[in-house]
C-alpha positions as CSV (number, residue, x, y, z in Angstrom):
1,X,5.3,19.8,17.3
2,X,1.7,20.3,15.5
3,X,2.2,24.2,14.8
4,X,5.4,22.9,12.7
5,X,3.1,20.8,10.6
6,X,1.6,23.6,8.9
7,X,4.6,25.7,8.9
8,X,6.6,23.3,6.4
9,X,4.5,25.1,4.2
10,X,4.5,28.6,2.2
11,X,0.9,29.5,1.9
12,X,-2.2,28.7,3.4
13,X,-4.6,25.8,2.7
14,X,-2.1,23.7,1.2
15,X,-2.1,21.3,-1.5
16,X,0.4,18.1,-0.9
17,X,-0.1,16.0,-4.1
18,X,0.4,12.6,-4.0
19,X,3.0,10.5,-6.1
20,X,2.1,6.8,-6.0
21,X,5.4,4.8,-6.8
22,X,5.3,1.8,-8.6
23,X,5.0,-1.4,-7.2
24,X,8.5,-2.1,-4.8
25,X,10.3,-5.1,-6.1
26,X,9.0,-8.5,-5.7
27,X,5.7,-7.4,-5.7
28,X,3.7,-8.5,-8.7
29,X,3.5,-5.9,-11.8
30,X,6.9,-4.3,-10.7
31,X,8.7,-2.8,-13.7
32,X,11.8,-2.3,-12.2
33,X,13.1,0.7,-9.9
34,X,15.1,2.7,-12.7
35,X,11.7,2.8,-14.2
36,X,9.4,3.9,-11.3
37,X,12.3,7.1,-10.3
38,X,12.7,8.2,-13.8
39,X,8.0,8.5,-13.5
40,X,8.3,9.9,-10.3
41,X,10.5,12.7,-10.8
42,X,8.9,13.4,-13.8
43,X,5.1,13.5,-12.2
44,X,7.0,15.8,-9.6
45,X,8.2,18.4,-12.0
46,X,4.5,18.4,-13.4
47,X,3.0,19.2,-9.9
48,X,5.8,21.6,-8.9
49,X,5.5,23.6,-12.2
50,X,1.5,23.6,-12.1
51,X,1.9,25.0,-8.2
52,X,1.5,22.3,-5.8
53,X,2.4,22.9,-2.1
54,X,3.6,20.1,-1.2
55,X,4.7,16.4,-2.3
56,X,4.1,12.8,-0.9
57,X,5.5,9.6,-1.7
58,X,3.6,6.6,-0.9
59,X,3.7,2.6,-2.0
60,X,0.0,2.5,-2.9
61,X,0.8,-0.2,-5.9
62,X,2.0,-2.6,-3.0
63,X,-1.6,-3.2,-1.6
64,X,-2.7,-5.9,-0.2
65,X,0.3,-4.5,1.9
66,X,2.6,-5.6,4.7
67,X,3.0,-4.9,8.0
68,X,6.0,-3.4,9.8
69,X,7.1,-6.4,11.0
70,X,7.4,-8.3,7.7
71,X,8.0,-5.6,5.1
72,X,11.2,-6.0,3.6
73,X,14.2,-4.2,3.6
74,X,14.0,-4.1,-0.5
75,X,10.6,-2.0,-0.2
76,X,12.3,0.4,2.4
77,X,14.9,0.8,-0.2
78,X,13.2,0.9,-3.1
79,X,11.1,4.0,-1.6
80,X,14.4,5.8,-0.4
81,X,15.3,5.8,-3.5
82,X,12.2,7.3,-5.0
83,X,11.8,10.1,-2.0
84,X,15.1,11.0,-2.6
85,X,14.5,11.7,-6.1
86,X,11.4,13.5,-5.2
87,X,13.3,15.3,-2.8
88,X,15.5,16.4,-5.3
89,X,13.6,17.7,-8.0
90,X,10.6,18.8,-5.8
91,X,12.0,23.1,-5.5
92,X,12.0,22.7,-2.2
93,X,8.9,22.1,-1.3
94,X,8.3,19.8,1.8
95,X,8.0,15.7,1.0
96,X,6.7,13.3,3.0
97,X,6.7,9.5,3.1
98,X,3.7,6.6,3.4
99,X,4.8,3.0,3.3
100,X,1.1,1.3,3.7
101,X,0.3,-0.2,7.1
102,X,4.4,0.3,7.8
103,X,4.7,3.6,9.5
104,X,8.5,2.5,10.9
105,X,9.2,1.9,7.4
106,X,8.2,5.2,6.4
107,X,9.7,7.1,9.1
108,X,13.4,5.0,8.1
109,X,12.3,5.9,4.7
110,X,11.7,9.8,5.4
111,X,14.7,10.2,7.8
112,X,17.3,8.6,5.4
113,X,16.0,10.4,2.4
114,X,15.7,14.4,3.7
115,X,12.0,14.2,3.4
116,X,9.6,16.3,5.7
117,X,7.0,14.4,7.3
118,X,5.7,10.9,7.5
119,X,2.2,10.1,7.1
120,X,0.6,7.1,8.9
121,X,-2.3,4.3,9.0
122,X,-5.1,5.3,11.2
123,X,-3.6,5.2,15.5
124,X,-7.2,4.9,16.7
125,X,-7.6,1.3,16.8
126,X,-3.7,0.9,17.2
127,X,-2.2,2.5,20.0
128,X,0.5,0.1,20.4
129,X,1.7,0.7,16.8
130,X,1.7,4.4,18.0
131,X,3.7,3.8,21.0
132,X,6.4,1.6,18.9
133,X,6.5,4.1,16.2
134,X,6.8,7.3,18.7
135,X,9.7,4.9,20.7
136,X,11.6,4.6,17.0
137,X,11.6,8.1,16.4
138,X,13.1,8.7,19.8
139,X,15.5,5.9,18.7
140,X,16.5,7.7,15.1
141,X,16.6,10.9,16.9
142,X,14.5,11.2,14.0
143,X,12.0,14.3,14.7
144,X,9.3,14.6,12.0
145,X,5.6,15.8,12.2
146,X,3.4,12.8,11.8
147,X,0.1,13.3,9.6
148,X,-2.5,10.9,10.8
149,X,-5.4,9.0,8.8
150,X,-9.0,9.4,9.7
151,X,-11.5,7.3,7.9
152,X,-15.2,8.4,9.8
153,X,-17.9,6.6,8.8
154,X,-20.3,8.9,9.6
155,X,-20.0,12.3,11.3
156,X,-21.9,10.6,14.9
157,X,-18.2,8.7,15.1
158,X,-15.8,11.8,14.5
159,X,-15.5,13.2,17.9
160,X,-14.4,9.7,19.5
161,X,-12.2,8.8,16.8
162,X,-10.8,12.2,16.6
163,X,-10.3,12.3,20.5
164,X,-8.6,8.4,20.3
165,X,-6.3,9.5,17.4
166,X,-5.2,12.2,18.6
167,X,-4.6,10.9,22.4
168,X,-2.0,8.4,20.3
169,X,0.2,11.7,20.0
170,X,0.3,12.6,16.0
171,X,0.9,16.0,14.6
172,X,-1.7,16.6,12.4
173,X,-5.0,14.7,10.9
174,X,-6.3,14.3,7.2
175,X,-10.2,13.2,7.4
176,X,-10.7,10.3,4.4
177,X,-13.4,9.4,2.6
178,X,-15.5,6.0,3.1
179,X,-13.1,4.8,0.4
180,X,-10.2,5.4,-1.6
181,X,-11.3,7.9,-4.6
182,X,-14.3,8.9,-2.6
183,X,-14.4,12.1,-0.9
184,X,-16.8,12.6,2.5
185,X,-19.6,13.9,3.3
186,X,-19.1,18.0,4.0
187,X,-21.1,17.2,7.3
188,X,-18.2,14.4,8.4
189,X,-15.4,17.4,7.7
190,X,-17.2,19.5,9.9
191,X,-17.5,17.6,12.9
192,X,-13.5,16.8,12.4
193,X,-12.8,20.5,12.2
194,X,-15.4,21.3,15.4
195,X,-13.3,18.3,17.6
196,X,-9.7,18.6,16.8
197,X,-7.2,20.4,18.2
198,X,-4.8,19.6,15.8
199,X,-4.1,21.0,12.1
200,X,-7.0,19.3,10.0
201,X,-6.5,18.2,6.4
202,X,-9.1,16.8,3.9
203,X,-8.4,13.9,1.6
204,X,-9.9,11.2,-0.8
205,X,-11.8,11.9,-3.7
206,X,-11.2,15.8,-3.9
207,X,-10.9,17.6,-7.2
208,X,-11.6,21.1,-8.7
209,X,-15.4,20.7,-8.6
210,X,-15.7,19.6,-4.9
211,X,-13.0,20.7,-3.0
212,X,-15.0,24.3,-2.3
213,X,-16.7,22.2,-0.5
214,X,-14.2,21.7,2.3
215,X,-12.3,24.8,2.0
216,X,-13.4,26.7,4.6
217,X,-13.4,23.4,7.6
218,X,-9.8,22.1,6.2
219,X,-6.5,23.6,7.0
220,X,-5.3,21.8,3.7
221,X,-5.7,19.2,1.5
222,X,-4.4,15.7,0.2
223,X,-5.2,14.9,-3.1
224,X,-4.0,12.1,-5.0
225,X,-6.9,10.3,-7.7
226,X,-8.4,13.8,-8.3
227,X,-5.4,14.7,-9.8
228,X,-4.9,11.6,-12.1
229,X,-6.3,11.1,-15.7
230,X,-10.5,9.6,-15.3
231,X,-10.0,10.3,-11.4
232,X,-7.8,7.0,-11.2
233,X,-4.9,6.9,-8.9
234,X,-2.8,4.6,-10.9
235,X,-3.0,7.0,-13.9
236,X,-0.8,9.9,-15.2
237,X,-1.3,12.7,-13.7
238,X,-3.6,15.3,-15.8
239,X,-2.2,19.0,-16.0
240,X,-5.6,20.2,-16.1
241,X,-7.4,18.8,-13.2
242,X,-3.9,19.9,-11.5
243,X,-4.9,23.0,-13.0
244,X,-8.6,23.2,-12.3
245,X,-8.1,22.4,-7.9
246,X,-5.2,24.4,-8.2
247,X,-7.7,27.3,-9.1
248,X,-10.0,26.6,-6.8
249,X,-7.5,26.8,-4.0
250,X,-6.4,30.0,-5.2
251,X,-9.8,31.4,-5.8
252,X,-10.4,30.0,-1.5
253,X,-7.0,32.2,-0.6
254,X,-8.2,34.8,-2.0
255,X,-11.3,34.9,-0.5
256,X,-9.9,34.8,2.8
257,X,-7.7,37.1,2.3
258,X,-10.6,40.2,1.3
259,X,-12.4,38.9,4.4
């Protein structure tokens, strides 16, 4: 299924944005659900007007997270609810789902609500989440492309890690910084791009002034703090660092397309 990863979307080198909902109920500094849809659908109109290629929906506000096993059915609908009103207001472009360290959740999430893809926690060190989550979607009949997490330390690791995540079966790979708002080293990129076999994104800490960087190692990008006011991913999302990677992408399509 990896070539249909990258067919989901309409141009080359995507963007996929991220939309962080707000914290699921029960989890402390919720402000209700009503609340959390009506900023999510209108962060998604932003993005689609200022020409993102793609949306994802992920529980970030929930961390320290769950796992499968004891997240509750209230954050698996809670996030239905908001992909669906991604979904709906996103122009067709393809939406995916992340419920943190609960990829069985996300895939429910992503199946029940039309959504695209289903990104996951790292399979590396967890093949037997892998196996349980590949037996579920056999289960739900439910057949989306599965974006895995990288997080490399340093490019020496990549090609084990690579070969281990990818031997758990995903569709495609985003390479992560060494932490959340921090992009990697080019180097660490590179070494992802020379071992996988697999469609290779680049996430974590990207924005208008690096992401040249990576352009020519990644097949696309996840970007989720570089679009947010002060490069924080709990803040609004600011139309002109949208605008500014935005520009670089299209300056990197471009390019390849006089070569």
């Amino acid at each position: 299924m990896s070539s249909d990863f990258l067919s989901l979307f309409s141009r080359p080198k995507p963007v996929v944005a991220v939309i962080h909902a707000g914290p699921s109920p029960g989890v402390p500094g919720s402000f209700g659900v009503a609340a959390a849809v009506d900023r999510a659908v209108a962060e998604t109109r932003l993005l689609v007007e200022l020409g993102v290629d793609g949306l994802l929906v992920e529980n970030a506000h929930d961390a320290p997270a769950l796992r499968d096993e004891e997240t509750g059915p209230e954050v698996v609908a809670y996030m239905t609810r908001v992909a669906v009103a991604v979904r709906r207001n996103a122009d067709r472009l393809p939406v995916g789902v992340r419920v943190l360290h609960a990829d069985r959740a996300a895939l429910a999430v992503a199946h029940a609500s039309g959504c695209h893809f289903v990104r996951v926690d790292g399979w590396a060190q967890a093949p037997d989440a892998a196996g349980r989550f590949h037996r579920y979607r056999q289960a739900l009949g439910a057949d989306l492309p599965v974006l895995a997490d990288l997080r490399p330390p340093t490019a020496d690791e990549v090609p084990a890690l690579v070969a281990a995540t990818e031997a758990a079966r995903p569709d495609a790979l985003v390479v992560l910084g060494p932490a959340v708002g921090h992009p990697s080293a080019p180097g660490v990129v590179d070494a992802a791009c020379e071992a996988a076999g697999l469609p290779l994104f680049c996430g974590g800490g990207l924005d208008g002034d690096n992401l040249l960087d990576y352009v020519d190692a990644a097949d696309g990008f996840l970007v989720g703090s570089g679009l947010k006011e002060a490069r924080r991913w709990q803040a609004p999302v600011c139309e002109s660092r949208v605008r500014r990677l935005i520009g670089a992408v299209e300056y990197a399509r471009g390019q390849e397309v006089r070569q």
